[in-house]
N, C-alpha and C positions, 0 to 999 in steps of 0.2 A: 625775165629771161636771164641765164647764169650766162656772165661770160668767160670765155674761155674753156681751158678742160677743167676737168674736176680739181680739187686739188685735197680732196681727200679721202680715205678709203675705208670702209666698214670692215670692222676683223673676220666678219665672217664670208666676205668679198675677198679676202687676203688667199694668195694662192694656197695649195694645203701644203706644197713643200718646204714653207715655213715652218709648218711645224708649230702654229701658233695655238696657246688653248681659246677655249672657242670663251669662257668666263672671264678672259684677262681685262677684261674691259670691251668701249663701245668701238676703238676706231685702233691701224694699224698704222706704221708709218708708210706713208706712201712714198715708192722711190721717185726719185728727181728725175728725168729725162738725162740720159746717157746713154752710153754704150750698148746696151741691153736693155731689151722689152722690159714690160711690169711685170709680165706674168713669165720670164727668163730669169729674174734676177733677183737679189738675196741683197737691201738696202744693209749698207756697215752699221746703221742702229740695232738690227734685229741680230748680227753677229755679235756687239758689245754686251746685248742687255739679253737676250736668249738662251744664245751657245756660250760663249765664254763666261759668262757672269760676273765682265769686270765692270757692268753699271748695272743699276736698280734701277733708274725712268727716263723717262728720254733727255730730261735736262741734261743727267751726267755722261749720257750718249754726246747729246752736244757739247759738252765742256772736253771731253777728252777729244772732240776734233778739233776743238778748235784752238787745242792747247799743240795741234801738228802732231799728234802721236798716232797717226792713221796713215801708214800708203797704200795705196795699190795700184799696183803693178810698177811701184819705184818711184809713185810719183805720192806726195802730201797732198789728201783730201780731205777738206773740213767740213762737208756738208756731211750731216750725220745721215741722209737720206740717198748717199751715192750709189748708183747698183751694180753690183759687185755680180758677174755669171761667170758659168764654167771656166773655169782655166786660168782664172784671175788667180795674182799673187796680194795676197792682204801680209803687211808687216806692221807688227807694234815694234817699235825699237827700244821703247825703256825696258819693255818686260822681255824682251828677243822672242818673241813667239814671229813666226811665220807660218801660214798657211797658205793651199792651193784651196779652190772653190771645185768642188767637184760632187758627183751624186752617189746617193747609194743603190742596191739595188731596188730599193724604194720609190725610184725617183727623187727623193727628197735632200735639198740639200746639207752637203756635209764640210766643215772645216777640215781638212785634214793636213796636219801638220811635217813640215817638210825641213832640208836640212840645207843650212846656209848657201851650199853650191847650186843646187836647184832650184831656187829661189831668184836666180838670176835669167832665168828664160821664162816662156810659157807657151805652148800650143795655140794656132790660130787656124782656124776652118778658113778654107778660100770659096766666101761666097761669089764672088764676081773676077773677073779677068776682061779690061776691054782697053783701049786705047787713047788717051785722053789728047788733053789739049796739045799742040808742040809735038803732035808723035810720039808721046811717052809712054809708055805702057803700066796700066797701075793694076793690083790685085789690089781686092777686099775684101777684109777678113768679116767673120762672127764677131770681132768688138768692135768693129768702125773703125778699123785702122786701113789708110791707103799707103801700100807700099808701092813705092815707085820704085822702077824697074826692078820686078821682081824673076825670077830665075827663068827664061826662057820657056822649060818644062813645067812652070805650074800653070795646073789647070783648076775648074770650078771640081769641089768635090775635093780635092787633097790638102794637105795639112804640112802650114810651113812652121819651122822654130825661131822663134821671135827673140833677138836678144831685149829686157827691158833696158838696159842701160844706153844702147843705141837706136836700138827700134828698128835695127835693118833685120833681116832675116836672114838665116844661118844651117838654117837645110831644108828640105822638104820629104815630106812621108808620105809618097804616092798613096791614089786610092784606088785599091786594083784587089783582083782576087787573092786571098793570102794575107791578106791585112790585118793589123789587131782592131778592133776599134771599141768605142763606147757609145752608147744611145745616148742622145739628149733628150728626146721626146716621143713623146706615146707610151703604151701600156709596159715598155720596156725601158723605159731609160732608167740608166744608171748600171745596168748589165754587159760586162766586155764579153766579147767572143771575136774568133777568126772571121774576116768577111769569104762566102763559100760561093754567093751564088747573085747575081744581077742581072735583074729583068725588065729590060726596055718597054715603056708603056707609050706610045706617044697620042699626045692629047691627053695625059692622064699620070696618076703617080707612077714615079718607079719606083721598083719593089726591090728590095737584097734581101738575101737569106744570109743568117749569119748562126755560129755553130761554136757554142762556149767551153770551156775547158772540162767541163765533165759528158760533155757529147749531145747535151739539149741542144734542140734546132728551134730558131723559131725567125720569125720575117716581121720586116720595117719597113716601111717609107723612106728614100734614101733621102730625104732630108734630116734625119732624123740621126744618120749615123755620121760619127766623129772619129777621124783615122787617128789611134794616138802609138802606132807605132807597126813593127814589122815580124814575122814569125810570131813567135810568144816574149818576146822582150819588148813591153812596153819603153816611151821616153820620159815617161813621169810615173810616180810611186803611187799606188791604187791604193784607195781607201781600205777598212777593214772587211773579208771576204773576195777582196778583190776580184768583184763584180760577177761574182756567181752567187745566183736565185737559189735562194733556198725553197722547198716547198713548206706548206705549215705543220706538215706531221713533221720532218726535220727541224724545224725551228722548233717545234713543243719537244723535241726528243733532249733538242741543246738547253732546251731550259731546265727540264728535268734533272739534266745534267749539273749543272749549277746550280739546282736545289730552290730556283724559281718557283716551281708549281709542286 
């Protein structure tokens, strides 16, 4: 009988938004219990030794955390298996690279690099709003964070800005019709557009329609969407395409263009 959970993962079991090749070997690193699910999140080994290429094997994944040269979200984390999901701030400080964790229109995750001032906040989905012990009122976000006494006006579904350096919250980005937002999950994630339309399912999913900057329509599961901002001005800098779906004749047209194919 095994006890416990598993504690290790077959690569070809590893989510595909790693991005892993399937010959790299027999097993992936599996992330550590934190903030975000297993199959949410992006372990800091697979960003050192995949995306950046400042390690070759997991050894030197673990030597550079535990040498303190890893934060996220302003805090130093040495387990080289931490899971890092949407919205997270990853900082090396010897090399000054900062990134946001966010997706592409792929769904798949992407590091996308940002500039010292923004680096100092990050986006939080309000999963929960209830009333705790003492009469206190606490929101909780997509990374596990409880904030106490958060802004009278937040509700489940809206999106507050998080300072990391204090952890108190510092505005909120309703989630209402008019909204920018981005997928986290399903056949769309990773694609922003205006939120257009919301439909009440009870007993069952609710549905939004949502309507992207070149006039594609298409529908989610509102769990699945992430308010990251109001009008067309997002509050964080979007990765490259910013989050409009290409189709694949457009994408063989852009390669052609570059002289790809």
């Amino acid at each position: 009988m095994p006890r416990g959970p598993p504690k290790h993962l077959k690569r070809l079991n590893a989510p595909r938004n790693w991005n892993l090749g399937k010959m790299g070997g027999v097993f992936a690193p599996r992330p550590s219990p934190g903030p975000h699910k297993l199959r949410q999140c992006i372990p800091i080994a697979i960003i050192l030794r995949e995306r950046l290429k400042y390690a070759l094997t997991n050894k030197e994944c673990m030597q550079i955390c535990m040498e303190r040269c890893v934060k996220v979200d302003g805090k130093v984390r040495t387990d080289r298996n931490y899971p890092t999901g949407i919205m997270d701030v990853v900082q090396l400080e010897k090399s000054g690279d900062m990134f946001r964790i966010l997706l592409d229109t792929k769904g798949r995750f992407v590091c996308h690099r940002i500039k010292r001032d923004e680096a100092d906040y990050k986006l939080c989905r309000v999963n929960k709003v209830y009333v705790g012990q003492n009469k206190v009122p606490v929101a909780v976000t997509h990374d596990g964070r409880t904030i106490r006494y958060p802004d009278p006006d937040t509700k489940v579904n809206d999106t507050i800005k998080v300072s990391l350096e204090t952890g108190k919250m510092t505005a909120i980005i309703k989630f209402e019709v008019g909204a920018l937002v981005i997928l986290t999950g399903g056949r769309n994630a990773g694609r922003v557009g205006t939120l257009m339309h919301i439909e009440k399912h009870e007993g069952s999913f609710d549905v939004v329609t949502i309507k992207d900057a070149k006039g594609h329509v298409f529908a989610t599961r509102m769990q699945n969407v992430f308010t990251i901002g109001t009008g067309s001005t997002p509050q964080v800098s979007l990765p490259k395409g910013r989050g409009i779906k290409k189709t694949i004749l457009e994408e063989r047209a852009d390669a052609e263009a570059r002289g790809e194919i």
